[in-house]
N, C-alpha and C positions, 0 to 999 in steps of 0.2 A: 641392764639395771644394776644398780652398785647394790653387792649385799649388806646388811644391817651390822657384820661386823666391820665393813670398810670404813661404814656410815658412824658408827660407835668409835672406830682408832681417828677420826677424825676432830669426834668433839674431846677425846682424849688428850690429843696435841693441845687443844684450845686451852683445856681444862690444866695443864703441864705447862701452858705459857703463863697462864698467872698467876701457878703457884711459886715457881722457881724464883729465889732470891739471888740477887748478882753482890756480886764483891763492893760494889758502886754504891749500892743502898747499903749496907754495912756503913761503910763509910762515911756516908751521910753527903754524896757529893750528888747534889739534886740534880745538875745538870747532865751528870752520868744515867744516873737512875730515871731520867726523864727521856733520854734519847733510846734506854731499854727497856722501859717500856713503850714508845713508840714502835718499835721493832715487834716487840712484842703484839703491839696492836694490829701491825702489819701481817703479822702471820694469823695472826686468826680472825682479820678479815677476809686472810685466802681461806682459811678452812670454812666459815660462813660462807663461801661461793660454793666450795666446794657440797655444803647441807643442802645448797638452794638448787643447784645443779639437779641432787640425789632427789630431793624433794618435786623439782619440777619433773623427774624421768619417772617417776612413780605417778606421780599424778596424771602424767600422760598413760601411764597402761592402765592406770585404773579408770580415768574415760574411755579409752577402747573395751574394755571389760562393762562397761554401761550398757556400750553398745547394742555387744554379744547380748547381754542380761535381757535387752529391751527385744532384742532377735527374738529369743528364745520363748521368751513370753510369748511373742506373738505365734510361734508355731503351735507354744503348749495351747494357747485357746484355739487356734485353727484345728489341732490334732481333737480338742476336746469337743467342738461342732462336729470334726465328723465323725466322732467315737456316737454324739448325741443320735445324727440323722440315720445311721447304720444300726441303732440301735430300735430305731422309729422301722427301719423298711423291713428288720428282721420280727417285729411286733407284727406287723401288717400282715406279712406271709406265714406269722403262724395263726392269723387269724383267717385268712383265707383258706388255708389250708384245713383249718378244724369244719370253716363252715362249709367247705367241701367234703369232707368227710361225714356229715353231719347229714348230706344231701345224697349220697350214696347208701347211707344206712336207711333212710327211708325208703332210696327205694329197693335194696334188698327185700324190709320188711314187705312194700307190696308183692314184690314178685313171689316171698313164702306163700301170703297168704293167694293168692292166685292158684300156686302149686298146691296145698291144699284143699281148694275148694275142689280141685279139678279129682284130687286122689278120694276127696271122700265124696263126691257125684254130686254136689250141689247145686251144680250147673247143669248138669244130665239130668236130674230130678225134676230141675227148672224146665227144661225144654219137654221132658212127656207130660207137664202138667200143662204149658203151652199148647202142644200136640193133640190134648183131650180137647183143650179149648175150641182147634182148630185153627190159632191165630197166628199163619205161616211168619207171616210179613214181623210180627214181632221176636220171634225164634230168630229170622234170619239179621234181622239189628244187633239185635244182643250180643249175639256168635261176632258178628262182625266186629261191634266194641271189644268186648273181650279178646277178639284175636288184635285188634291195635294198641288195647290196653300192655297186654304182654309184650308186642313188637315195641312201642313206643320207649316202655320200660328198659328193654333189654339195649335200646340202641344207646339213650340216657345215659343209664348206668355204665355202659362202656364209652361215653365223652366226660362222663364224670370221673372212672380212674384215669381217666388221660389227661383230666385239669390234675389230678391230685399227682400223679408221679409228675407232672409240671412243678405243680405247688412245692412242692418236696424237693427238688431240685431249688428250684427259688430259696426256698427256707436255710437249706442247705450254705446257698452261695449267699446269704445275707448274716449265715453266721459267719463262715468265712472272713467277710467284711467284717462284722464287729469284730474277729476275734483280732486282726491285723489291725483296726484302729485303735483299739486299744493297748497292743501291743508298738504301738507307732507313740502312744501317747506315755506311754510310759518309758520308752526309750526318749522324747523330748521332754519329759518332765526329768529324767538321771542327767543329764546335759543342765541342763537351769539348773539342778540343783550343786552339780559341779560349779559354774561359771558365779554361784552364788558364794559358793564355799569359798572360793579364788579372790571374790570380789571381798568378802571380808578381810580375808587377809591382806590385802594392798588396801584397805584401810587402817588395819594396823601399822602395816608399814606407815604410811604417810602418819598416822598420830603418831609412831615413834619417832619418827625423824622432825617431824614439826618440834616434839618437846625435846629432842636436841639442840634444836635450832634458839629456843627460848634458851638456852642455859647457856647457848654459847653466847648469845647477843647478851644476857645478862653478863657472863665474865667481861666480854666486849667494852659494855657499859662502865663496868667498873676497873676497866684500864683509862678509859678515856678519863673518868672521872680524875683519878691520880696524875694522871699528865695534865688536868687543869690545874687540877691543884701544885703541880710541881711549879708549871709555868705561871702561874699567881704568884709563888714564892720568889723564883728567880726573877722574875718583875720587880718585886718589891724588893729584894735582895740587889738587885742593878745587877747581876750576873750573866743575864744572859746570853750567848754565845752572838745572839742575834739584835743584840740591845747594845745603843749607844744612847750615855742620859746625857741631859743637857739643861741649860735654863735660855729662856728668852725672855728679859724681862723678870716679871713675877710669874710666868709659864714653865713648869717644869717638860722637857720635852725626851722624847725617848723614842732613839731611832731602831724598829722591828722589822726586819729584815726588806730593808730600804727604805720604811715609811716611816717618818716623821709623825709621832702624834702625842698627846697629851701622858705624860706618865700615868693619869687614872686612867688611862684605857688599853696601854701596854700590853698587859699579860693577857685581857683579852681577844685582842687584837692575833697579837701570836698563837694563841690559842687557835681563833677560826683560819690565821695561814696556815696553822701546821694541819688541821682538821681539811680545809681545801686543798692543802696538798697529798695527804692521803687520795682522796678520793680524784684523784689527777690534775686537779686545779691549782696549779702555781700562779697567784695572783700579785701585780705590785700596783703599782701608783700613784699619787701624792695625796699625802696630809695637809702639815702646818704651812701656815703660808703669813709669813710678817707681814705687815702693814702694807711694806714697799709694794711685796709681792700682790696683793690685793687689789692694788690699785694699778698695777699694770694688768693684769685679768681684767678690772674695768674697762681700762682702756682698748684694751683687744676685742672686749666684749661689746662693750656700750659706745666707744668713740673718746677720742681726746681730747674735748671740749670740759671746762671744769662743771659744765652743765652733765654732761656725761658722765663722768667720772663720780661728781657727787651727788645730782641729784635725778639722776634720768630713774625712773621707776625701774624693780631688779627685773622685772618681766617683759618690758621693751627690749632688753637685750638681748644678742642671742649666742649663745644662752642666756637663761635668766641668768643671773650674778647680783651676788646682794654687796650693799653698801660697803663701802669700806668704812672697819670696824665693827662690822653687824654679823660677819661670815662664821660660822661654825669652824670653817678650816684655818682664820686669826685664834682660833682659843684650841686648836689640835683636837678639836673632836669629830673631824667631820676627814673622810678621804674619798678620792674620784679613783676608783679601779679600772687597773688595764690587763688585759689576759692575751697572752700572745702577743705581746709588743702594741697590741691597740686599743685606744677606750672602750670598754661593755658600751655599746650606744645603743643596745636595743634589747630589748625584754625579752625575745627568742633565743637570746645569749645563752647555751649551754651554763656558763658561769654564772650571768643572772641570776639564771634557773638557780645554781646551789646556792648561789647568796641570797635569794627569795628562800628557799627553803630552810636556810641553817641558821642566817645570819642575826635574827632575835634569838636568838640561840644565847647569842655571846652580846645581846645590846646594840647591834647596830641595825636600823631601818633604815630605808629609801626613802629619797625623794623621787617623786611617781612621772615627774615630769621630766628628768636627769635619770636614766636608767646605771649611772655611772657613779653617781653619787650617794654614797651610806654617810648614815652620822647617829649619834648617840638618842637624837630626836625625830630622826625623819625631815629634816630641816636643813 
C-alpha cells in the first residue's frame, strides 16, 4: 500500500502542473500556451490514476479489515456465551455445594444430640422405667431404632462428605472454567479492539486520499477549462494548427483536424478531439457535404431514380438519408464518426460509449437511429 507521503508528492506534481508559467503564455502565443497546457493536463491525469490506484489499494485492505472486525465480533460474543454459561455451572456447584453442607451439618447436630442423650442416661433411664413396666417388646424396638438411628446417620454423613469433596472439586473446576473464559474473552476483545483502531485509520487513509483526489480533479478541471477557452480563441482567431477556414457559398467552413464543419462549431469540435484524444480516442470522419455531395449519398442510399433521389421518404432508405438540402451535414453542423479506420455503427462502440458520455459536453447529440452520426440537434 502506497504511503500517504507518496500519495501527498503526488497531488504536489498535480498542484506544480498548474501553477508553473511557460515562456509561451508570456508571450501571448495561445497556440503555445494551449499545447502546455495539454501536456500539462496529461500529466495529471497520470497522477489522478496514480490517487485512484492508492485509493483503490486502500480500500481493498480496509474491506479485509471489515472482515477481520466482523471475525472478531463474532468470537467476542461467542467468548462472552461462554464466559455467561461457566459462569451459570460455577453458581450451580456453589449452590450444590452449600446445600450439601447444609445437609451434613444437620446431621452432625443429630448424631451430638444422640451422644448426649446416651452420656447423660436418657435412654438408660428410659428403659428401667420400661423395665418396671415389664414392657420387654417395647425396650427391645427402641434400642433397635436407636441403634439404626446412629447407623443410618453415621453412614449418611459419610456419603454426604463424599458428595461435598465431589462438590468442591466441581466448584473448583467451574471456576477454573470461568476464570479462562473470561480471560479468552478479554484476549478477544484486545484483538477487536486492535483491528478497530487499524480500521479507523485506513479510514482516514481513504478520506485523505479521496480529498486529494477532489483537488486534484478540481486543478484537472481548471486546466481543461483554459484549453477550452484557448481553443475558442484560436477558433475564432483562424489560428489553429489544426484549422483550415473556408467559405462555401454563404457557409463559412473550417477544416479541425480532417473534418469539415461549420466555423460556429470549430473550436468545439476541436475541443472534444483533443478531449477524446486524451482519453485514447483519436476520432475522424466527415462533416460538410455540398449539395452535389448530398445527392450522391442519396443516390447510393435511396437509388438513382429522381423519385429516389428527391422524393423517396429519408427512412426508406438505407440508411435513412434526408433530402437534398434538408441535411445537417449541407450546413456543416452535423459529422458521421469513424474510430479505427471504421464507421462507429453500433452503440457497444467503446468510442460511442465516450461520445454518449462527453459529447453534450461540447453540443453535439446523436441521432439514435445512426449510431455514427452527431450533430448540433440530434438530427
Amino acid at each position: 500500500m502506497p504511503s500517504l507521503s507518496r500519495i501527498a508528492s503526488a497531488v504536489l506534481v498535480v498542484g506544480l502542473a498548474v501553477g508553473q508559467a511557460s515562456p509561451a503564455a508570456a508571450a501571448g502565443d495561445a497556440r503555445s500556451r494551449r499545447q502546455e497546457i495539454e501536456a500539462q493536463r496529461a500529466k495529471a491525469a497520470a497522477q489522478l490514476n496514480v490517487l485512484r490506484a492508492s485509493q483503490a489499494q486502500i480500500q481493498s485492505a480496509l474491506d479485509a479489515l471489515d472482515q477481520n472486525v466482523q471475525g472478531q465480533q463474532g468470537a467476542v460474543a461467542q467468548a462472552n456465551q461462554a464466559a455467561d454459561a461457566a459462569g451459570v455451572a460455577l453458581g450451580r456447584a456453589q449452590r450444590d455445594e452449600a446445600a450439601t453442607e447444609a445437609r451434613v451439618a444437620g446431621l452432625r447436630d443429630r448424631l451430638a444430640e444422640v451422644a448426649i442423650e446416651a452420656y447423660m442416661g436418657t435412654t438408660t433411664a428410659a428403659a428401667f422405667d420400661m423395665l418396671r413396666s415389664g414392657n420387654l417388646t417395647e425396650i427391645a424396638r427402641r434400642q433397635e431404632y436407636q441403634s439404626l438411628s446412629i447407623g443410618d446417620s453415621t453412614a449418611s454423613l459419610d456419603q454426604l462428605r463424599a458428595a461435598r469433596e465431589d462438590l468442591q472439586a466441581r466448584r473448583k473446576a467451574a471456576q477454573r472454567a470461568k476464570d479462562q473464559t473470561i480471560a479468552r474473552r478479554a484476549e478477544v476483545q484486545k484483538r477487536l479492539n486492535a483491528l478497530t483502531q487499524s480500521q479507523k485509520q485506513q479510514e482516514k487513509l481513504v478520506d485523505d486520499v479521496e480529498n486529494k483526489i477532489d483537488i486534484a480533479t478540481g486543478q484537472s478541471n481548471q486546466l481543461a477549462q483554459q484549453s477550452s477557452q484557448l481553443a475558442a480563441q484560436i477558433a475564432a482567431q483562424g489560428t489553429s494548427s489544426s484549422s483550415v477556414v473556408r467559405t462555401s457559398g454563404t457557409i463559412c467552413l473550417s477544416t479541425v483536424r480532417g473534418i469539415t464543419v461549420a466555423c460556429s462549431i470549430a473550436g468545439k469540435l476541436d475541443q472534444m478531439l483533443g478531449a477524446a484524444a486524451n482519453d485514447g480516442f483519436v476520432l475522424s470522419g466527415g462533416g460538410y457535404r455540398d449539395p452535389s455531395q448530398q445527392i450522391a449519398v442519396r443516390q447510393e442510399n435511396c437509388g438513382n431514380s429522381q423519385y429516389a433521389i428527391y422524393q423517396e421518404p429519408p427512412n426508406s432508405c438505407h440508411p435513412p438519408t434526408a433530402y437534398p438540402g434538408t441535411s445537417m451535414h449541407e450546413q456543416g453542423l452535423a459529422i458521421d464518426f469513424t474510430w479505427n479506420g471504421s464507421t462507429i455503427s453500433s452503440h457497444g462502440s467503446p468510442a460511442w460509449q465516450w461520445l454518449n458520455a462527453h459529447a453534450a459536453t461540447y453540443g453535439f447529440y446523436n441521432l439514435p437511429s445512426e449510431p455514427w452520426h452527431w450533430s448540433v440537434n440530434g438530427h
